[in-house]
Steps between C-alpha positions, in 0.01 A plus 500: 500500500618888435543751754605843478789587734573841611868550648570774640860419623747724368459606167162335458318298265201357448403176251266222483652155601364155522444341821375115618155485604539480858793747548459700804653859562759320723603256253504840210717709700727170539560475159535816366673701786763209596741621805262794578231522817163486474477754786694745377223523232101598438360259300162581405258265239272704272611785730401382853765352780438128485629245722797301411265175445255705243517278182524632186245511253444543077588898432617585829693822557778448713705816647806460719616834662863571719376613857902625515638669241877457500721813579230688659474636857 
């Protein structure tokens, strides 16, 4: 299934990637944000917080948002 994901991680980008039926936002943020904490981000579906156990769905929009932006005070 296709979801649009919204990163908003340094330079930004957003693009519409396949996902398995059954992928939850724990699993996403796994996958494509290896090495990084889930804490240290907002990660909103279809532009409301969700839990890290929400499961994806056909058309989703995913956004993933820094809480910390490196370098500032």
């Amino acid at each position: 299934m296709q979801i649009l994901w919204i990163n908003n991680d340094g330079a930004g980008f957003a693009d519409y990637v396949d996902v398995a039926e059954g992928t939850t936002v724990e699993a996403f943020f796994a996958k494509h944000m290896p090495g990084l904490d889930a804490k240290d981000y907002l990660i909103r579906v279809n532009r409301q917080p969700v839990a890290a156990d929400q499961v994806l769905t056909e058309g989703d929009r995913v956004t993933i948002t820094p809480t910390k932006i490196e370098g500032a005070i």
